[in-house]
Each structure stands twice: as C-alpha cells, then as structure tokens.
N, C-alpha and C positions, 0 to 999 in steps of 0.2 A: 776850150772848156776846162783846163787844167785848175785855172783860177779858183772854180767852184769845190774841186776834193783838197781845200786845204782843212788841214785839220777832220782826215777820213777816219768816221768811225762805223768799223759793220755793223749791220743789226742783224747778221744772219744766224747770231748765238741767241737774238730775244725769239721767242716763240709770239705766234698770236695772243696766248694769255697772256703775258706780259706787257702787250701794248693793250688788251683790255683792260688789264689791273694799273697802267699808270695813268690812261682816258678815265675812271671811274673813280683813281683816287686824287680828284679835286684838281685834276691836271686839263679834263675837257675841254676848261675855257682854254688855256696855252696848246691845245692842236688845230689851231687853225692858219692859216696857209702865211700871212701876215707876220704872226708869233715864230714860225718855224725857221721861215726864212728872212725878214727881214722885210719893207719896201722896196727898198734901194738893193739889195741884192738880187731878186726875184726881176728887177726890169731890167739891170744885167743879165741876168740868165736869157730873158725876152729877147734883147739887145744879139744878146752870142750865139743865140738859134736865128736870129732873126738874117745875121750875117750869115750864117754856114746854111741855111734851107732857103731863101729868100722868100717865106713868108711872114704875113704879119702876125702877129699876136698878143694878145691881152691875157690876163690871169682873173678866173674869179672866183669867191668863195663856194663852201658846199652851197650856198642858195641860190648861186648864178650872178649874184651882185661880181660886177667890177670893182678890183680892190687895187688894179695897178695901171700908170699909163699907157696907151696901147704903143708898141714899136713896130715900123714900117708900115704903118697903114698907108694904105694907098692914096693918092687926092682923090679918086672918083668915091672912096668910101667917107673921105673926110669933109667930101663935099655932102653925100648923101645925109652926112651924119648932122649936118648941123642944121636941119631941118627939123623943128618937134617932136612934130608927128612921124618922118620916118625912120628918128633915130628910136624912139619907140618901137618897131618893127625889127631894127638890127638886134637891139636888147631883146625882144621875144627870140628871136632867131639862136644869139648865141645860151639864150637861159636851156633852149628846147635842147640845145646839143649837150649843154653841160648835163644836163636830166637824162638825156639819153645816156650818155658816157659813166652816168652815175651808176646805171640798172644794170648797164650791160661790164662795166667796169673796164673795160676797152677802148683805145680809142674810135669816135664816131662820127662817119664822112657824111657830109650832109650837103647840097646846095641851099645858099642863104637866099632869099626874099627876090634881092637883085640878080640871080642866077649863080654867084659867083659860088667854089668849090669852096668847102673849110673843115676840119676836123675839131672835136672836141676834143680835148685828150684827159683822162681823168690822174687826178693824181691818189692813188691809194696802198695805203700799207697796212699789211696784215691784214686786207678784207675791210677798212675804212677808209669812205670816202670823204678826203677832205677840202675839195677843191677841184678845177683844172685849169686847163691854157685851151683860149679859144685861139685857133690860129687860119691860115689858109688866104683867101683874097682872090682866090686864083682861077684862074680861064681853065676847062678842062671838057674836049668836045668828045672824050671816048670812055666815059664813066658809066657802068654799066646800069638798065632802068631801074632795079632793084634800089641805090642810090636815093635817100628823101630829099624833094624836092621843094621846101617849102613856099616856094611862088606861087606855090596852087592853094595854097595853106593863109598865108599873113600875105594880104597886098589889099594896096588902097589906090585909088584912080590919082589920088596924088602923090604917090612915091614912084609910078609910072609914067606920070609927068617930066618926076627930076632924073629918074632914068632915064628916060628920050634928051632929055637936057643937057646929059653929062654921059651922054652916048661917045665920044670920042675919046674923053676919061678911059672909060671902061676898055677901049681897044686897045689904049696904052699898057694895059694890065698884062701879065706874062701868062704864058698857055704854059699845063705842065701835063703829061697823059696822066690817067689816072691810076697808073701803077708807080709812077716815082711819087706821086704823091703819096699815096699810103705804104710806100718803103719809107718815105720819111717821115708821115705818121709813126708809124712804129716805132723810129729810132727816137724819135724826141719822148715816145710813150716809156723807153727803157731810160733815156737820161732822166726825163724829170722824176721818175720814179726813183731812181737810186739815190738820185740826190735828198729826194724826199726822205727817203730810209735813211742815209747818213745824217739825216737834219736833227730825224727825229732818236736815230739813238745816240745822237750827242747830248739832245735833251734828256735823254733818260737817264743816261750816265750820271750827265751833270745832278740830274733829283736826287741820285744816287751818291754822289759825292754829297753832296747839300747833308742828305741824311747821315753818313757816316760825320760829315762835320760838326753837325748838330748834338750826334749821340754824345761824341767824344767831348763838346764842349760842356754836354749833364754830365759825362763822367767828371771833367774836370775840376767843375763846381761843386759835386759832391764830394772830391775828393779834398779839393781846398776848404772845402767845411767841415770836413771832417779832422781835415788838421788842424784847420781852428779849433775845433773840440775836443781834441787830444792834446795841443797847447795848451788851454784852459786847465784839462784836469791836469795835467804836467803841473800848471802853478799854482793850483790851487795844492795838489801835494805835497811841492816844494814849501808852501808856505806853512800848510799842516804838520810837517814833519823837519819845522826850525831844529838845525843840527845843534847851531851854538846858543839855543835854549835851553837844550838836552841837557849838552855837555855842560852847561855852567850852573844846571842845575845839580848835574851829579857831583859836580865839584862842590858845590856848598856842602850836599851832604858828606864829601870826602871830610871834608875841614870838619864837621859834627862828629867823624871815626876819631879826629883825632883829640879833639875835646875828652868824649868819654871816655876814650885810652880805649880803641877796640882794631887793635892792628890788624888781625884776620881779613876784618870787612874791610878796613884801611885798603890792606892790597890788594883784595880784589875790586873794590872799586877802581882803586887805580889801574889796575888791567882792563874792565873795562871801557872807560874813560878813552883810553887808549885804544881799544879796540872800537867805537865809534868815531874816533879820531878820522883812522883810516880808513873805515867805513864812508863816511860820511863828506869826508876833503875831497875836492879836487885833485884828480890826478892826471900825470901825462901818461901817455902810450903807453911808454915804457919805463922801468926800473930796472935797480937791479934785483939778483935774489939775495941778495945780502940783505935787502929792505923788506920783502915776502917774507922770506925765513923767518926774520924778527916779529912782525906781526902774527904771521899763522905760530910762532912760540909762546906770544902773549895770547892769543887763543888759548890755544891749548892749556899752557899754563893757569888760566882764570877757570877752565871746565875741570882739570884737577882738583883745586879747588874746591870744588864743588861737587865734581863725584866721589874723590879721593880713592878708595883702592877700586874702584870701579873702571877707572882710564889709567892707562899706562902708553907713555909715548917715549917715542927716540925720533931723531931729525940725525941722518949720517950724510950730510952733503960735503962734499970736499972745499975744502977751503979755496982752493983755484976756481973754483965755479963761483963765488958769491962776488965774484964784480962781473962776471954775465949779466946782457940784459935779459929778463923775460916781461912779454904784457903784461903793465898791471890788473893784480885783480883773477890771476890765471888761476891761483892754488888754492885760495879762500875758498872756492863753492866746492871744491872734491876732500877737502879736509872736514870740512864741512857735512858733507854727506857719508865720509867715513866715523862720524862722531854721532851724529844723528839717525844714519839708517845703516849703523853695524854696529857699534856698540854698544848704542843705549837699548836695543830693540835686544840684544841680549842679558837676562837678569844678570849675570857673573860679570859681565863687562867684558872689555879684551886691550889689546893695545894697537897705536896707530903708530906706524912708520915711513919716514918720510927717507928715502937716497936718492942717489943722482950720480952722474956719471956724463962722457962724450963719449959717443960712438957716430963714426960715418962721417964726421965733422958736422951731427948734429947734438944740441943740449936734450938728455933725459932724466925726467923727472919721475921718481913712482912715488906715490900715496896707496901705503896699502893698508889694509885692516884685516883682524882675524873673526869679524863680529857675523852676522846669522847669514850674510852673504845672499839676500836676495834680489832677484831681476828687478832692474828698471818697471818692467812691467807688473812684476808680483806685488812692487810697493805701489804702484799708482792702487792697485786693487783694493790694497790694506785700507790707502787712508782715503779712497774714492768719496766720501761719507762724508768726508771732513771737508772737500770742496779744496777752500784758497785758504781756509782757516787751521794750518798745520806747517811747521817748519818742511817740511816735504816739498812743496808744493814749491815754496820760494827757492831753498835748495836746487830742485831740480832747473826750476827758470834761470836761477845765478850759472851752472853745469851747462845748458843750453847755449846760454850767451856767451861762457870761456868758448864750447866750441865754434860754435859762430865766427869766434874775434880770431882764433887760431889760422881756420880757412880762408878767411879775410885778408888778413895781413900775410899771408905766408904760401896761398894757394890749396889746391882740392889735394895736392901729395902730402899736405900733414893734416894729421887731424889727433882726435885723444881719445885712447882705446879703453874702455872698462870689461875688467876681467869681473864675473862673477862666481865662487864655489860655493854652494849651498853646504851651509852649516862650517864655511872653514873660512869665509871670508869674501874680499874684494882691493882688487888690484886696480889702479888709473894710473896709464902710461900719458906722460906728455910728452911730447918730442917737437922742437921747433929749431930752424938752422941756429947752429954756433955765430956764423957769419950776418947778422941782422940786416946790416949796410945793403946787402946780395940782394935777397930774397924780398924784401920789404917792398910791396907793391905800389 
C-alpha cells in the first residue's frame, strides 16, 4: 500500500469546519469519491486490498451507484451477475449495505441475497459521507444471528434457480470465520479512510495554494498598472516640465539684459541658468565635490543677490577634499533647507556655512545655519496649510531622498544627522566612506 501515501498530506490540523467551509464553498461538486481519487487509482487501491485480504470488491458513490470495476469477483458471482434480473438483486443488496454504512458510519457485515458474507465499508471525513467499498464474496458458517440476512429480504424463484445452477461455483468460494472477517473489515475501514483524508487535504491545500496564486496574481496586475500609471504621469511631467524650453527661454531673456545694458539681472540670470542646468541634466551616481561646491556657490551666490545683507555665506572645504567623489545631488536639498527653513524664516537673516574634513577614513561634510532652528516636525506644522504648494514640502522630499541614496549605496552605518537649536540654528552632518571602490554596494 506504500504506493498510495505518495505525496502524504495530514488533515489532522483541518477541523470539521474547515471541510464544511471548503464542501459549501463551491467545492461540493469536487467531493466525490471519483474527483478525489481518480478511476484508475481507486481500482488499484481495490486491486492492493484485494491482494492482501483476498476479497472482492467494488467502489460506489454516496448513492450506492457503482463508479468503479469490480476486483476479484468471484465466477459464481460473475456468473450470477449477468443475469438481468439477478444482477438487479446484487445492486439492491450492495445499495442496502452502502445506506447502512452511511447511518451508522461504520463498517457494515451483512449476508448478500445469495448467502455469501460482505461488508460495506463507508468512506467518511470529518462526519461526511462520501461513498464506500462494497467488498466480501465470502463463505462464513459462524457469524453470529444478529448478522442481516438479506435472503429473507430480495429473492426471486429465479435467482434460486441460478443459484442451484452454479451450486459448485459457490463451494469453490473460500470460508473465512467471521472474526477474521471483520478484523479485516476494520483494517480496510482505517486504510481507505486515511487515504480518504490524505486525498482530500491535498485537495484543499491545493484550493489553497489556487487562492494564494490568484491573490498574488490581482496583486501583480494591479501593481503593474499601477506602474503604468506612474509611468504615464512620469512622462507626461517630463514633457510639462521641457528643461531645454526653460533654459533657452531664459537665455533669450539673458541676451534682452544685455541689450538694455542691465548687468545686475544679467548675472543673475546667468546663475540661474546655471543652476537649472544642474538641476535639470542628467547626472551620474557620483561626482566630485569640486562639481557640488561650485553649484551649491552659484546658488548661493544668485540668493545673495537677491536678499543682499539678508544671507551671508562662507564654504571652508579643503582643497584636498574637492576631487573626492560624493553622490550627486547630496548637498543641494540641506543647503537648501538651511536657506529656506533658517534664514529666511528669520526677519534679520543669518549666515550659512559649509566645512569638511576626514575623520575615521570617512568624508565629512557640515551645512550649518544660524537661522530660527526649528524641528523637522515644527515646520511640517507651520506650513501643514500649504499642502505640496510651498518650497518646504519639496525641500524636505529632495532631504528624504539624499538620505535614502546615502543608506542605499553605503549601508544602514551611515546615514545624515540633523542637529536642531531653537533660536540658534541647524547643523547637517554628512558622512560617507573616503574609500567609495570599498563600501559601494
């Protein structure tokens, strides 16, 4: 019987409710004995009991119908059987046992029409019956009266013919007491049962895998439409927000600064020209700070400009540090949020300072400000009002995504620290290995 527990799955972790909740959900029709097992595996099974017990038997559904062909039937039963009428009598006989085995949920010893001994055996899980194995054939002269008898029951003067007929048949047939017989009832009542149970929570499993396969493929397709729809707005933004529209529109008006002789607007245009340059290009990973420096200068430089004694700035980076590489794009958003959410949010204004240094054999960078110094948290509060419609808002998403890029490329040991002092300022530490080659993941 080894054959049969391939691929063994228990069903001693399903409860009853669970085989009621997967019969009820649209699975009914797939419990039946046919669906569970197979044809062709079920009259092996017939087949391997039929060897190891040496009785015959057949498989029928919960209605009593035969759904499988019978194994070891005997000739005096084969002879009986292809008679109309008395095969008609056989089939009452094994319906009556499979209805009895159904009530009592046990197997059920019965004598069939022709005298001969046979058991019903039901097959049931969790308190459902879906079937059994009619089995037996067999001579048995010490079965106790208690024992149904159906000779007294289903007989016609012509199946008592073909039995007188095929009288030497039936002496052919093997005597078995009627205690080995129902030791082997039983044990066939524990195999097909288990098997039963292994059938059916592979079935379940499998509804179960089905469904987790299912879920995951709505996730999948919502997610892949979802990135279609995030591509979309991706290029339709890119398309809205043409760089070298921009830029070559501010350069006509550069070239109008210089028509009318207005050098002020001249050079600031030209800073920020430049500073959309940078903004807006293509860039690799990495640069050097020699390339940032310059940039976050011409920043700086164009909002001079523009607040005059309002900003005050110094950049003291050592000249051996600006052919370092650092990520591009790292210093823009914290220079940036020291000019927007410490300076300007001061009426007097204050100044912004940029140094650097190596320590530990790691590059550090500080961006510091002496402007009103408040939390992260304090300015979401301020400009809460203002939604996505306030330099805040982008500053802080730019600050988000340096950190991001730091932990990404370098691991969870660096990251970029912001100091806050109420009313004195704000410090941002960046620190990332000297050695890029090393740590670069």
């Amino acid at each position: 019987m080894e054959e049969f527990y391939e691929n063994d799955y228990s069903i001693e972790h399903h409860t009853k409710v669970d085989i009621d909740n997967y019969m009820n959900d649209d699975n009914s029709n797939k419990l039946d004995i046919i669906h569970i097992f197979g044809k062709e595996k079920l009259e092996k099974i017939q087949t391997s009991l039929s060897k190891a017990t040496g009785l015959a038997f057949i498989t029928v559904d919960y209605k009593g119908e035969p759904i499988t062909e019978s194994t070891y039937f005997s000739k005096f039963c084969f002879n009986i059987r292809k008679d109309a009428s008395a095969v008609e009598l056989c089939r009452s006989s094994d319906a009556f046992g499979a209805i009895q085995a159904a009530v009592t949920q046990k197997p059920n010893v019965y004598f069939c029409p022709c005298g001969l001994l046979e058991v019903a055996i039901p097959i049931v899980v969790k308190g459902h019956y879906l079937g059994g194995f009619i089995g037996g054939q067999i001579r048995c002269n010490d079965a106790p009266s208690s024992v149904s008898c159906l000779e007294s029951v289903i007989h016609s003067k012509k199946s008592e013919k073909l039995l007188e007929d095929n009288r030497k048949l039936m002496e052919e047939i093997p005597e078995y007491s009627y205690e080995k017989f129902v030791d082997i009832a039983n044990l066939v009542f524990l195999v097909i049962n288990q098997l039963s149970e292994n059938e059916i929570s592979k079935h379940m499993q499998e509804e179960v895998l089905k469904k987790r396969i299912k879920k995951f493929q709505i996730a999948n397709n919502r997610c892949r439409k979802e990135n279609e729809q995030k591509d979309m707005q991706l290029n339709e933004l890119k398309a809205l927000s043409n760089p070298y529209e921009i830029i070559n529109g501010l350069i006509s008006i550069l070239n109008m600064t210089i028509i009318e002789n207005a050098p002020q607007t001249n050079e600031m245009m030209n800073l920020f020209i430049e500073y959309l340059k940078y903004m807006y290009m293509e860039k690799e990973t990495f640069t050097t700070i020699s390339n940032e420096i310059e940039h976050v200068n011409q920043y700086l430089k164009f909002h001079k400009k523009r607040l005059g004694e309002r900003l005050d700035y110094s950049i003291n980076i050592p000249k051996d540090l600006y052919i370092r590489k650092i990520p591009t794009a790292l210093l823009m958003p914290f220079v940036q949020n020291a000019l927007y959410n410490g300076i300007m949010l001061k009426k007097e204004g204050g100044k912004i300072s940029l140094s650097g240094d190596i320590k530990d054999n790691n590059i550090v960078l500080i961006i510091s400000d002496n402007g009103v110094g408040l939390t992260g948290k304090e300015l979401d509060i301020k400009f809460e009002s203002f939604k996505d419609k306030n330099e805040r808002y982008y500053i802080k998403l730019g600050m988000e995504c340096a950190m991001e890029k730091v932990k990404r490329l370098f691991g969870e040991d660096y990251n970029i620290v912001i100091e806050d002092y109420r009313n004195k300022g704000r410090k941002c530490i960046l620190i990332w290995p000297e050695n890029l080659n090393e740590r670069i993941e």
